[in-house]
C-alpha positions as CSV (number, residue, x, y, z in Angstrom):
1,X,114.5,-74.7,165.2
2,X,116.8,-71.7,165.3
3,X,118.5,-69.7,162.4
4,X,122.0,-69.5,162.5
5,X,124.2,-68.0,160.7
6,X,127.3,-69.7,159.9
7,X,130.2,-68.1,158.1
8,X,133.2,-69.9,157.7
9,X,136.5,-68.1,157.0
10,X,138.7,-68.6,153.6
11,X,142.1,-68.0,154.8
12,X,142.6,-66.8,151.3
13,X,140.3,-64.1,150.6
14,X,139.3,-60.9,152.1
15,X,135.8,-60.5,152.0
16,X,133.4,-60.8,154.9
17,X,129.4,-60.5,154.0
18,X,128.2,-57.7,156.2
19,X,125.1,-59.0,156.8
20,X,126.6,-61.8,158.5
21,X,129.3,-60.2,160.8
22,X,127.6,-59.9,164.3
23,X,129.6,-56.7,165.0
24,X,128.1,-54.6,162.0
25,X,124.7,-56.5,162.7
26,X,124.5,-54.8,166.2
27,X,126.6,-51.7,164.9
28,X,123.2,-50.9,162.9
29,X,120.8,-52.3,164.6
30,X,122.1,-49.4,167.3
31,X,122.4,-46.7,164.7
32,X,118.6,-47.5,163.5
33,X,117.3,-47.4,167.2
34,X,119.3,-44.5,167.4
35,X,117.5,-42.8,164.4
36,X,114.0,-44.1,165.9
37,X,115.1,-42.4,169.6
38,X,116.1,-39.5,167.4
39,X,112.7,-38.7,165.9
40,X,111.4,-38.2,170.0
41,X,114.0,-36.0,171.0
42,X,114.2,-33.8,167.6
43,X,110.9,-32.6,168.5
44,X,112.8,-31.1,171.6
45,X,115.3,-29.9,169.7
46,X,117.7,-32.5,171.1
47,X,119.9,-34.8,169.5
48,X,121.0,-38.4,170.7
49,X,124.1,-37.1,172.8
50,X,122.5,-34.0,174.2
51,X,119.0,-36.1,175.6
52,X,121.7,-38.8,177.1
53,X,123.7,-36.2,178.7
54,X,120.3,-34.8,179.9
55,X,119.4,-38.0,181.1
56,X,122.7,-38.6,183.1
57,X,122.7,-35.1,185.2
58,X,118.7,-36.4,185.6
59,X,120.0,-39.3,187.0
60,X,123.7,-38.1,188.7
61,X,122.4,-34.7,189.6
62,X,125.8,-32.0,189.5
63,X,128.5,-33.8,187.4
64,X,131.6,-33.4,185.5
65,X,131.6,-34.0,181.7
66,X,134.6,-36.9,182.8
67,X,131.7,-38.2,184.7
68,X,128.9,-38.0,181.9
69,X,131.7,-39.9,179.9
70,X,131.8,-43.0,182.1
71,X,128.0,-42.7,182.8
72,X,127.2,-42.9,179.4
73,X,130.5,-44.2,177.7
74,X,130.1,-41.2,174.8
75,X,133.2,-40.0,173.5
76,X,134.7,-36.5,174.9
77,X,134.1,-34.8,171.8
78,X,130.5,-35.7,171.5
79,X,130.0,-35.0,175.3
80,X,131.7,-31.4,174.7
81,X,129.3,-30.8,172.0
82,X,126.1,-31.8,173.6
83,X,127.3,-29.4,176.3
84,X,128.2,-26.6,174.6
85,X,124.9,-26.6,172.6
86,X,123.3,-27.4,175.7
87,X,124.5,-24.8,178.0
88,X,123.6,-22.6,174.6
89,X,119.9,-23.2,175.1
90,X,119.9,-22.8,178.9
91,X,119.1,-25.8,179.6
92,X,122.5,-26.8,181.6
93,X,124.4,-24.6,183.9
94,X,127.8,-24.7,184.0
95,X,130.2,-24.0,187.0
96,X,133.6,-23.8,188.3
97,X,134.7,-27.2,190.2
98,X,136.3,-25.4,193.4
99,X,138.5,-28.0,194.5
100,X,139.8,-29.0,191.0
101,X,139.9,-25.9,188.3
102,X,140.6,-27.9,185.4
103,X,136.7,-29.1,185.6
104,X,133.4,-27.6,185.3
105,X,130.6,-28.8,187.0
106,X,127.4,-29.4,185.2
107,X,124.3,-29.4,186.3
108,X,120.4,-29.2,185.0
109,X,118.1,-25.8,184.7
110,X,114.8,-26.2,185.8
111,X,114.0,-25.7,182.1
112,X,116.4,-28.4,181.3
113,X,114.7,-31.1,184.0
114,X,111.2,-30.0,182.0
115,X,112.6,-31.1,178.8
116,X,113.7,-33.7,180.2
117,X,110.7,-35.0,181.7
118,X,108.7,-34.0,178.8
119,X,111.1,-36.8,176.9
120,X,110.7,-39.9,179.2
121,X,107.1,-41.1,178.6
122,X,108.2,-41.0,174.7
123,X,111.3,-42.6,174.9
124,X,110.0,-44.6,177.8
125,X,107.1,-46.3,175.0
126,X,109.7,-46.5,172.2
127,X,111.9,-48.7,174.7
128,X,108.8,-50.9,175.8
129,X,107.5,-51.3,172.0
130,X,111.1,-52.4,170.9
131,X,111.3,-54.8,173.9
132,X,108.1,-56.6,172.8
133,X,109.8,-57.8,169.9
134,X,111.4,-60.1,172.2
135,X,108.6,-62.6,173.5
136,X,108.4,-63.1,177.3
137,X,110.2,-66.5,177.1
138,X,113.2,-65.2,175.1
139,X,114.0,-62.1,177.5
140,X,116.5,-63.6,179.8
141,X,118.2,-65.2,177.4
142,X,118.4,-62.0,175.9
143,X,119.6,-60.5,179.1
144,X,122.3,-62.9,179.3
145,X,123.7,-63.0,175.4
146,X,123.9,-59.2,176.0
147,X,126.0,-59.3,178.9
148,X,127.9,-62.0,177.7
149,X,128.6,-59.8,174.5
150,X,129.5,-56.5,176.9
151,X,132.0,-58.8,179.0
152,X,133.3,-60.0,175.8
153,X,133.8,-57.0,173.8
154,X,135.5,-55.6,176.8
155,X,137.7,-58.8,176.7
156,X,138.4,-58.4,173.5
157,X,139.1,-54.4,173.5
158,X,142.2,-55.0,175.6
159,X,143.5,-57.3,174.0
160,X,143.1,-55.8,171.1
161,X,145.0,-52.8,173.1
162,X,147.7,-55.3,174.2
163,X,148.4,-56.2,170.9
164,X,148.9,-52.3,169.6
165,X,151.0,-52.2,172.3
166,X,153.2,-54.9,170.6
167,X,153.7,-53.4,167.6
């Protein structure tokens, strides 16, 4: 037996019950595992952007903020921000791209990569305990609806570009 959800449309009105429109549904289910991640890395004195622009030069080693931004698909402001505040704190270095002067290179200070570290076993266990909410049986479906839903919203981003475009 599942629960679905069905809404059908009224050509003639404009309301739309938010609890039922899978966008917001995901759009806060992401901002509340984004608060719960939150709580780990405020202990560090780290925000949401600045641990996953951590986490990227962890992974990518020397990068350019361009380079974060497709990594981690943040928005350039939010990736200029974490930056700035982490190049503040030392935990970043920051240096000249010799072969192309418009960008800066980025890399992690040993201090950073300790910070780093430090955060992984937490979020690592916040990740595994949200996970168990999906039982065993139910996790490739999972896998599959979720890149289904990636492929689509992509889909459905350029058209929705196409159709700016038009008008």
């Amino acid at each position: 037996m599942t629960n679905q959800i069905v809404v059908e449309a009224d050509p003639g009105t404009s309301t739309l019950p938010l609890e039922q429109f899978l966008p917001d549904r995901i759009a806060v289910l992401a901002s509340a595992i984004s608060r719960g991640l939150g709580k780990i890395y405020a202990r560090y004195d780290l925000g949401v952007s600045e641990w996953r622009v951590l986490a990227a030069l962890a992974e990518g080693g020397e990068l350019t903020a361009k380079s974060i931004g497709l990594r981690t698909r943040m928005h350039k402001t939010k990736i200029s921000r974490a930056v700035s505040l982490l190049s503040a704190r030392e935990l970043i270095n920051r240096r000249a791209n010799h072969t192309d002067h418009r960008q800066t290179i980025l890399s992690l200070t040993p201090e950073g990569a300790n910070v780093f570290r430090e955060t992984v076993p937490l979020a690592t266990e916040f990740g595994q305990k949200l996970e168990s909410a999906i039982p065993l049986e139910d996790r490739a479906a999972f896998e599959r609806c979720m890149l289904n839903l990636q492929q689509r919203t992509a889909e459905l981003a350029g058209a929705v570009s196409d159709l700016d475009a038009d008008h």
